[in-house]
Each structure stands twice: as C-alpha cells, then as structure tokens.
MIVO-268728 format. One record per residue (C-alpha): residue number from 1; residue in three letters; x, y, z. Coordinates in steps of 0.5 Angstrom, whole numbers. Layout:
N
i|aa|xx|yy|zz
NUM|ALA|X|Y|Z
...
//
This chain:
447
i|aa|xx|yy|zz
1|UNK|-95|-128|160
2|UNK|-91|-122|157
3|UNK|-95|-119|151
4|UNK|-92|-121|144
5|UNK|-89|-114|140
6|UNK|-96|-115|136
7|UNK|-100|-114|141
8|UNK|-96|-109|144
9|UNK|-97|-105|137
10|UNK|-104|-106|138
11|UNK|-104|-103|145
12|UNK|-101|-97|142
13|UNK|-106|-97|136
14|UNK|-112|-97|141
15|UNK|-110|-92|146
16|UNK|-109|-87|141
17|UNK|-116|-89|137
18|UNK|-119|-93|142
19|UNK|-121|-99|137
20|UNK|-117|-102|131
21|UNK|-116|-99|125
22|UNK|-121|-99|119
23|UNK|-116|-98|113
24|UNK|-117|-97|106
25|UNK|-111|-99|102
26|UNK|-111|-96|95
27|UNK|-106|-101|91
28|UNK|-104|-99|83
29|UNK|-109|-101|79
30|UNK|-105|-106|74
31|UNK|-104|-112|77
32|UNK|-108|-116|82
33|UNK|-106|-119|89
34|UNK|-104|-124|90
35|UNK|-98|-122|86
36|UNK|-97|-127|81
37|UNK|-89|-126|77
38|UNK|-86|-119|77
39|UNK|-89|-113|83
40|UNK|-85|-108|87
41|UNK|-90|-104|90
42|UNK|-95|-109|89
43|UNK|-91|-115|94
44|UNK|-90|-109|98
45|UNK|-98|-108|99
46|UNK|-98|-115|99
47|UNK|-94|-116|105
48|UNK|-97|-110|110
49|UNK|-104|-112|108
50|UNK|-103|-119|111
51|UNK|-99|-117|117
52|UNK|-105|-111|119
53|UNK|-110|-116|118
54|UNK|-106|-120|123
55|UNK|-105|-115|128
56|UNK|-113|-114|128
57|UNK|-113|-108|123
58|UNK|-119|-109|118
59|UNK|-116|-107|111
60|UNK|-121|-106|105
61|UNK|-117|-107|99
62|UNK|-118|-103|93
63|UNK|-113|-106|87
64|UNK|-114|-110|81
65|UNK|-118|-116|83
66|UNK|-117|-121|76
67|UNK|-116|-124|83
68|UNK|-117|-123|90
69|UNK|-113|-125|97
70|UNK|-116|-129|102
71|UNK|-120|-127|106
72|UNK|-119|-119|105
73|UNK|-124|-116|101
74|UNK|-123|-113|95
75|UNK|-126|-107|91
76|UNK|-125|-106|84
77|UNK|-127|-102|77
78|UNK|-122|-107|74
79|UNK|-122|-114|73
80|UNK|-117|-116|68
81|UNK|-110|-115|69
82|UNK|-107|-108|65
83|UNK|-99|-110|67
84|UNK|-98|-109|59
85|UNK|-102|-102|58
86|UNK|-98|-99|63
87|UNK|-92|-96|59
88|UNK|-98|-93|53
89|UNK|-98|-87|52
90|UNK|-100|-83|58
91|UNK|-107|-80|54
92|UNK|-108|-87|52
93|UNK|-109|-92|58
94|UNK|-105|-90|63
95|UNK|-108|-84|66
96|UNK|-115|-86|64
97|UNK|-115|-93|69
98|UNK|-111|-88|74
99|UNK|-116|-83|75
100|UNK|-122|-89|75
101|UNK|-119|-93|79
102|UNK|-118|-87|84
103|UNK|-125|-84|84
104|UNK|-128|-91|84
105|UNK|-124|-92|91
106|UNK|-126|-85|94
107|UNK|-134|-86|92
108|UNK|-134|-92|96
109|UNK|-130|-89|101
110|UNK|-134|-83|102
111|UNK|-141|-87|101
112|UNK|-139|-92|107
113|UNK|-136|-87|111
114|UNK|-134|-90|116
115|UNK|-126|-91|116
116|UNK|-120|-88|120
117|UNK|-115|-88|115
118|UNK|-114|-89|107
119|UNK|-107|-90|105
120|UNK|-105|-90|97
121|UNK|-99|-92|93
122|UNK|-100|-90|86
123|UNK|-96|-86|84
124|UNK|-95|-80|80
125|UNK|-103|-77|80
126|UNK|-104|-81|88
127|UNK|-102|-74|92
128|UNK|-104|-70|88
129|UNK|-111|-74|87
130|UNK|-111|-73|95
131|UNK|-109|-67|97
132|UNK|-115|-65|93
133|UNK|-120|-71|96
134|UNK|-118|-70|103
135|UNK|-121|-63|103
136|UNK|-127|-66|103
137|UNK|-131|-67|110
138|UNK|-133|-74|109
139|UNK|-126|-76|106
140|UNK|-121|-79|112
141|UNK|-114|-78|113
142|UNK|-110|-81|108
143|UNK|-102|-82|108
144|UNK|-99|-83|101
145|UNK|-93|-86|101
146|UNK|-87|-86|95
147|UNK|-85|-92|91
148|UNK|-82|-88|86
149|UNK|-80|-86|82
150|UNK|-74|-81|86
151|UNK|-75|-74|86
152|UNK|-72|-70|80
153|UNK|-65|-68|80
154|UNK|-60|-64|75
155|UNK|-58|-71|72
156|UNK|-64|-74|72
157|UNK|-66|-68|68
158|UNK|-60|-68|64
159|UNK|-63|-74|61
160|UNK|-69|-72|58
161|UNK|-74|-73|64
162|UNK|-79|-68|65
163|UNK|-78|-64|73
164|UNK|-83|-67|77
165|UNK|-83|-64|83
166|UNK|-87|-56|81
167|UNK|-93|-61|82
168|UNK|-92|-62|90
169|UNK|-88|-55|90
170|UNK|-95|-51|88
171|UNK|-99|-57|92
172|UNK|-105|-54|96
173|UNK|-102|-57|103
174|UNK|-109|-55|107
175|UNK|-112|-62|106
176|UNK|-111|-69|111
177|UNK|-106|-71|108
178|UNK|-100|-74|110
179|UNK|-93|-77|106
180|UNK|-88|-82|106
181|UNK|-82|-83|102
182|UNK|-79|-91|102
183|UNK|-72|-90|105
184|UNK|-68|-84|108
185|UNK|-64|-82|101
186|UNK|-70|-81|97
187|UNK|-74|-78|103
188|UNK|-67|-73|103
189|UNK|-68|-70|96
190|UNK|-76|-68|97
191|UNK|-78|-62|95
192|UNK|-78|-57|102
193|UNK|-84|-55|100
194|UNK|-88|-62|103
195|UNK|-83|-62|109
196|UNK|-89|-61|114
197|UNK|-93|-66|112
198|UNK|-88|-71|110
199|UNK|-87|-76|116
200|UNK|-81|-81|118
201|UNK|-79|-86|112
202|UNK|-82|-93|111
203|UNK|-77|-98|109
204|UNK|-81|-103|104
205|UNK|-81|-110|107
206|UNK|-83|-117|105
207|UNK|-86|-123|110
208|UNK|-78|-127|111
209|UNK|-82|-133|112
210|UNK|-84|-134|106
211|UNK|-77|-134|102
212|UNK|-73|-140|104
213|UNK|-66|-140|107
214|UNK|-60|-143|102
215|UNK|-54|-145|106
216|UNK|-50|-148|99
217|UNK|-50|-144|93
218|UNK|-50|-146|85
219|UNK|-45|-143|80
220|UNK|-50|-138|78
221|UNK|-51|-130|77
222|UNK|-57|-127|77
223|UNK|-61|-121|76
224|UNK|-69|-119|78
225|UNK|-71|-113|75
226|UNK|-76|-109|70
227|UNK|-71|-109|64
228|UNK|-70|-101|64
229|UNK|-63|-98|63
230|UNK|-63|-95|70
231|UNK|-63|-102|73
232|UNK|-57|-103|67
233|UNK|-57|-110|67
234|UNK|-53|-110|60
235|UNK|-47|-109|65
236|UNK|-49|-115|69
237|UNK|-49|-119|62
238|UNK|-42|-116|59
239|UNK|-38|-117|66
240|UNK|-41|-124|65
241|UNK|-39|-125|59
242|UNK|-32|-123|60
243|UNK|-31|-127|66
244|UNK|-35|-134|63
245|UNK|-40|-134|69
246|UNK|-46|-136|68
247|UNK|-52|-131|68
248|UNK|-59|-131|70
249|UNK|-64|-126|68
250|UNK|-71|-125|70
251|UNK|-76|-120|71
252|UNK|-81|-116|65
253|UNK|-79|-113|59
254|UNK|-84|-107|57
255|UNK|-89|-111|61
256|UNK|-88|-118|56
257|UNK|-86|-125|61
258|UNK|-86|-130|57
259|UNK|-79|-132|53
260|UNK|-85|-135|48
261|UNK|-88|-129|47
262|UNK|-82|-124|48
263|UNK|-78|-128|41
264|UNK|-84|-128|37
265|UNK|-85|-120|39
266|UNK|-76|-119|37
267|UNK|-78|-123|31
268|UNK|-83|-118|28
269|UNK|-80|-112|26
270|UNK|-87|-108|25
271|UNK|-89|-110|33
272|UNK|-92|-104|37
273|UNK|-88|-106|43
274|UNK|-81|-103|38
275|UNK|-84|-95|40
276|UNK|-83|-98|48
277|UNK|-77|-96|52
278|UNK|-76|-102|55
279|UNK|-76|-106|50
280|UNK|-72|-102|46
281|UNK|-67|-103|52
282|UNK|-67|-111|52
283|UNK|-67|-111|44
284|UNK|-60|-106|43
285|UNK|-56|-108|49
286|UNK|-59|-114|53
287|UNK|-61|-119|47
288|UNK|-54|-119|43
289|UNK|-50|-122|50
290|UNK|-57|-128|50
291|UNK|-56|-129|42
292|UNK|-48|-129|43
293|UNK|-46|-132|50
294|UNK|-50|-140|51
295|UNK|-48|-138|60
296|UNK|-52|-132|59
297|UNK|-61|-134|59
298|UNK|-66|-130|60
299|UNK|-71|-134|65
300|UNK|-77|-129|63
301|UNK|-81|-127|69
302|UNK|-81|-132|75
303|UNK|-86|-133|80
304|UNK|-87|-138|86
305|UNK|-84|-144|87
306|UNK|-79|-142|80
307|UNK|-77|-135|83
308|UNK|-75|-138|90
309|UNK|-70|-143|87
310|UNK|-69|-138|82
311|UNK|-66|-133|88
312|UNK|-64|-138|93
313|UNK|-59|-142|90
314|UNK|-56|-137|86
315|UNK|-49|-135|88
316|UNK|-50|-127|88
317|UNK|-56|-122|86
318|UNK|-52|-117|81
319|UNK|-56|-110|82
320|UNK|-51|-105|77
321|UNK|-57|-99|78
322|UNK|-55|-93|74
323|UNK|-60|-89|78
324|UNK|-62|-86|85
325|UNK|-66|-93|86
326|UNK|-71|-91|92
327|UNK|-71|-98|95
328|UNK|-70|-105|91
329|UNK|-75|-110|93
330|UNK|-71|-115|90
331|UNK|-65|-113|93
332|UNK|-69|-116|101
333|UNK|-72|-122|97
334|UNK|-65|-125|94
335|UNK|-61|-123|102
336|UNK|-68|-127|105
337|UNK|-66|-133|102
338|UNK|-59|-132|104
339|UNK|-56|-130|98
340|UNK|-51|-124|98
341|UNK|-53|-117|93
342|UNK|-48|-113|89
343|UNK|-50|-106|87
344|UNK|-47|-100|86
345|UNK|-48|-95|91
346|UNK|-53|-91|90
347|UNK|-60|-88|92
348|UNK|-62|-93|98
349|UNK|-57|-99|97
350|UNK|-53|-97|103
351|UNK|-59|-97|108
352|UNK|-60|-104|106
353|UNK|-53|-107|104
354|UNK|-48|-107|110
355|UNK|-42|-108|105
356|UNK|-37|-114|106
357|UNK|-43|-116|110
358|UNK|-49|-118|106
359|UNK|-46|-117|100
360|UNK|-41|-110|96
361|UNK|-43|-103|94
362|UNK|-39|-101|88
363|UNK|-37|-94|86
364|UNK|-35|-96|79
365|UNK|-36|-102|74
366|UNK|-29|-105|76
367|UNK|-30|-104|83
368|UNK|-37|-108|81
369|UNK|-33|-113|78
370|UNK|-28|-115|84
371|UNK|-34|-115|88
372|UNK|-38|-120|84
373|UNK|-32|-125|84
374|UNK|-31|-125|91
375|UNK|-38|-126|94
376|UNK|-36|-133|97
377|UNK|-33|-128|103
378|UNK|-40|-127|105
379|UNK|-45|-131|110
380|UNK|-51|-133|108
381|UNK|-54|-133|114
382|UNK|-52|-126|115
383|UNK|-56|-124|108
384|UNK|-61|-128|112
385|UNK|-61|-124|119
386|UNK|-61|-117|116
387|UNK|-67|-118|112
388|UNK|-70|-121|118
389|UNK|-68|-115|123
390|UNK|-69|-109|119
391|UNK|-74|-111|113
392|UNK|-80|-116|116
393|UNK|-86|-115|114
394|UNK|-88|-114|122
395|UNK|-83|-109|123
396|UNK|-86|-105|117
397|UNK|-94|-106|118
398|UNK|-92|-104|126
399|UNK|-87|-97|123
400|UNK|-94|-96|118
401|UNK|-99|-96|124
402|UNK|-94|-91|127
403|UNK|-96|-86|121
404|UNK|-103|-87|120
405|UNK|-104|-85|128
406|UNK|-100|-79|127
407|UNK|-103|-78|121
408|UNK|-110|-78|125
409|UNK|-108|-74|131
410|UNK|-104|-68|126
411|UNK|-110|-68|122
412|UNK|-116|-69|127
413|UNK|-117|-61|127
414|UNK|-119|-62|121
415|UNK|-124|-69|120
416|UNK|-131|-67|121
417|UNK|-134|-73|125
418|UNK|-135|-79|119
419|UNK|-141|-82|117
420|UNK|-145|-81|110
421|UNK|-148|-74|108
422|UNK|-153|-71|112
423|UNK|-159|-67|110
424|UNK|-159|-61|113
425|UNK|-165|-61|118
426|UNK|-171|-55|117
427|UNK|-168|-52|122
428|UNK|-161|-53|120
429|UNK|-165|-48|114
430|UNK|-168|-44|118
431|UNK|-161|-42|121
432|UNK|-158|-41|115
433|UNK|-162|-38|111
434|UNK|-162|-32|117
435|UNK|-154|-31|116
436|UNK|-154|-30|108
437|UNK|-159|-25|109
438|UNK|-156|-22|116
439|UNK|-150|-22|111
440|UNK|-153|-18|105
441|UNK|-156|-13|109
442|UNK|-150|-12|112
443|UNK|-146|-11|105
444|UNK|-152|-6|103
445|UNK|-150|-1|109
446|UNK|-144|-2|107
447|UNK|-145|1|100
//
C-alpha cells in the first residue's frame, strides 16, 4: 500500500527532527476557537491546528478560551472574548491584553521546556515580542507569520497611517526567529531589511470539506467583510443600486454583530462607538444605501449553518478593495462553495483569482460593474476545484511544517539544549568563579 501525502509529510518531519513536532500556537487574543461568526486570522489557526493535530504533530493552543477546540489543549490569561475592545485606543485595551497575552504564552513556554517550535500570529507587537524572547537559552525557535496589516507604502502613508516598517528595519535579527508573510505580493513589499530571516510565503487556507459545494445559485450578491473603508464595500451597495440587484452584507462592524445591537448603537447619538472608524464608515457611506434601497440588507455577522448558505447560494462574492489586501479569507470561503468572487486587482487577489476562470479581477469601478453582471460565465465547479488545489488546509499545514523544519535547522546553532533552568552546580561555581578572577587580574596588569 502507497503512503498517503499525510504520512509522507510525517516522514519528512521525523528525518529532520527524529520525532513529531511539539508546537505551541500563539493565536490573537480577541476571539476564541473554535471560531463562532466573523475571524480572518482565527479561522486560519483553526484550520492549520486541526490539520497538524491530524498529521500527529502536538499543538499547544495559546488564545482566548471563552471556549476551547476538542481536544487541543488550550492555554489562556483570558476567558471571555474581547472582539469589541480591539479598536480602543491602543493605551487603553488593546496593548494591555496583548502583551499579557504574550508573556503568559512565554512563561509557560519557558517553564515546560519542552517544545521544538512556537508559532505566533499576533500582529503588530508578535516580531518584535519574539525577536527579543527568542534570545533567550530556553526560549525555542518561533516563526512568526504576517496576516496584516500589509506593509507601508507611499499611498498608505498619504493617508494618514503611521510608517510600520522602521520597527523590523532597526530589529535585533540575532535571535531564533524566522517570518512568513500570507502571499507572495505582501512578501514583495517587505522591508529588505528582514530578508534573510523571511522564508517562502504561506498562502492561508481553510478545511474544503467543511463548505458545501452550491451548483444552482439564487439571485443574490453578497459581501463578507470587517466593515472598513478598505474593503470599500459602499461601491458593492452603489453598483447594487443602480443596477437593481440584490445585495447582501455580513461581516462586523467596529466589532458590533448583531443587526439589533447595531440599530440601537445608530439610534444613540452620544454612543461611544461614534469615535470608531469603522462605525463611522457603515453610518456615512454603507447605511444611506440599507435605509433607502429595501434590495440592499445587512445580515449582521453570520456564523455556521447561516454563513454557509449565506456563501453557497449566492450568485457572486463582490470584493471592491481599495488596498493591498494581504489575503482574503472570504474570497477562498465563497470559490469552496462554488460561488464565483469579483475583486478589484490588488494585493493578493490575482494569486487566488484565476480571471474569467473562478471569478474577474477589475482594474476600476466600470470594469467592477461589467464583470459583476457576467458571473453566469463562471463554473462553479472550477470555483470549487481551485480552492481545493491551492488552498486546502492539508496543503497549508504540509507548506507550514515545511518552515518550522527550516526555522529549527537554520537556528539549531543557536538553541541551547531544552529543559527547564538549571542551577549551576558547585563546581559549575567553582569554574566560574576562577574565570572572573583570572579576568580582572589580567585587566589589572593591563592598567
């Protein structure tokens, strides 16, 4: 009998390790796993924490355990989701949660000293954090991987946003860390300066299996995001408009899920949510279209049996990005269950859109609007197939395994042997002693 690709992978994983992996997965802190409704970065971890338990790796979960993943064990400072305390001012939750979070994972880390990898994917403070922690002797290697947001560019600047790459430019790269971006376009506009610890782009994935295929579509439209003015999807909802389509929305907004919770927040005119971004996005440019339009609904932040039917019975996913998106993990969602994606062509879009295959890539607005009435041209069987040849959860855990080998080998010079501390012995004392005052009598002469 042939040996299936997973037990191959395995193969390769113990000839380079002589054993199965022990991992420790540092997952965002926000949102507990399984995920339940809206999670980019969390799905991701979801579905490659599954996928390495399946290959016979052991994977310690470090996240938010309001809930927690059959059997994976969980390890959490926090126990109730903080999703709404994620775009606070960053004095106020966000870096507070963060950095426990982080220091909570390490301190077990360290004090079980027994693992051959840790693999983080907060963002922001995560590379910094560990090229820092991975100095240490009893610290493993980590790989960190970049979900987002993309690297600064002149236009992202233009817009207000703060530089973010000086951090990783002036890093301290002499530590057991290694990084992985999400796609090849965001991999190319990484500062130079990290370009020897950066290993081969990682493309997101999700378990196919899960998504039911659709053959026969409804007369629908829909949009699947975070409600932000990069994902733009006011043009989703004027392009809807004026061609008297229907339109679906789903996805948060500033963190808010419900449609109950989110009327009575619009309703208050002395909300704290009127200071967010995001809210201010769907209040000025996405609710005029909902009060005006009775095709055009928001659908709030879908979950489970509702977001799958919500995907797979809908005639086409409308991505209008107005930024370098580093992946899209609704854009593989929608092409699973046979559902056709049109997005404007940028950041990563053209690494997972095969135009006029699975679904269109637009250069402008009237492009957008050509390609979302001809979406009937697309099969939805090879929406289906293009997720399952290039972004299956297997094929990502297989890539991932890949990286945490390289990580372990280019760093093993630097990894002293694992264990919890020990104290030096009497003579370890002796020895130590004998040197310092070797040392200072040598400087002495000197002077």
């Amino acid at each position: 009998m042939k040996a299936s690709s997973r037990s191959t992978t395995a193969k390769k994983v113990g000839s380079s390790t002589n054993k199965k992996l022990r991992i420790a997965m540092i997952a965002p802190p926000w949102l507990a796993l399984p995920i339940q409704g809206y999670g980019g970065i969390e799905l991701v971890v979801q579905s490659l924490v599954d996928e390495l338990k399946r290959e016979g790796h052991e994977v310690v979960l470090f996240a938010n355990s309001a809930h927690k993943m059959r059997g994976v064990k969980t390890v959490s400072y926090y126990k109730e989701e903080l999703f709404e305390k994620i775009d606070w001012p960053y004095y106020d939750a966000p870096l507070q949660v963060m950095q426990t979070h982080l220091h909570y994972a390490l301190k077990y880390i360290e004090e079980d000293g027994n693992f051959d990898i840790i693999h983080d994917h907060n963002p922001y403070i995560g590379p910094s954090f560990f090229a820092l922690a991975t100095r240490g002797k009893n610290v493993p290697p980590a790989l960190h991987t970049f979900h987002g947001p993309p690297f600064s560019s002149k236009d992202s600047m233009a817009d207000g946003q703060e530089d973010n790459r000086p951090q990783l430019e002036f890093m301290n790269l002499d530590g057991k860390l290694r990084m992985v971006c999400i796609s090849e376009a965001m991999a190319q506009s990484a500062p130079k300066e990290i370009g020897d610890i950066l290993l081969p782009a990682v493309h997101n994935a999700i378990d196919v299996n899960e998504f039911p295929f659709v053959a026969e579509k409804k007369d629908y439209y829909i949009t699947l995001a975070r409600f932000t003015k990069d994902k733009n999807q006011h043009l989703a909802a004027k392009l809807a408009a004026k061609h008297k389509k229907k339109l679906r929305m789903a996805g948060t907004v500033a963190g808010i899920g419900s449609n109950r919770k989110l009327i009575v927040e619009l309703s208050n005119p002395l909300s704290r949510y009127r200071q967010n971004e995001e809210f201010k996005y769907y209040s000025d440019k996405i609710l005029p279209y909902v009060l005006r339009y009775s095709r055009i609904t928001y659908a709030g932040n879908l979950s489970g049996h509702r977001k799958m039917k919500f995907l797979g019975n809908a005639k086409a996913l409308l991505f209008p990005i107005e930024w370098e998106e580093p992946f899209g993990m609704a854009v593989i969602e929608a092409l699973a269950c046979g559902t056709p994606v049109v997005a404007m062509n940028r950041g990563a879009m053209p690494e997972i859109i095969d135009h006029g295959v699975n679904g269109f890539l637009a250069k402008n607005e009237e492009e957008f609007a050509e390609y979302m009435l001809r979406v009937d041209e697309i099969n939805p069987e090879d929406c289906r197939r293009s997720v399952e040849e290039k972004f299956s959860a297997q094929k990502m855990a297989e890539e991932y395994v890949q990286r945490y080998v390289e990580t372990i080998r280019a760093t093993k010079q630097r990894v002293e042997p694992r264990g919890p501390a020990k104290k030096a012995t009497s003579k370890q004392k002796t020895t130590t002693k004998k040197k310092a005052s070797t040392t200072r009598k040598t400087t002495q002469k000197k002077k």
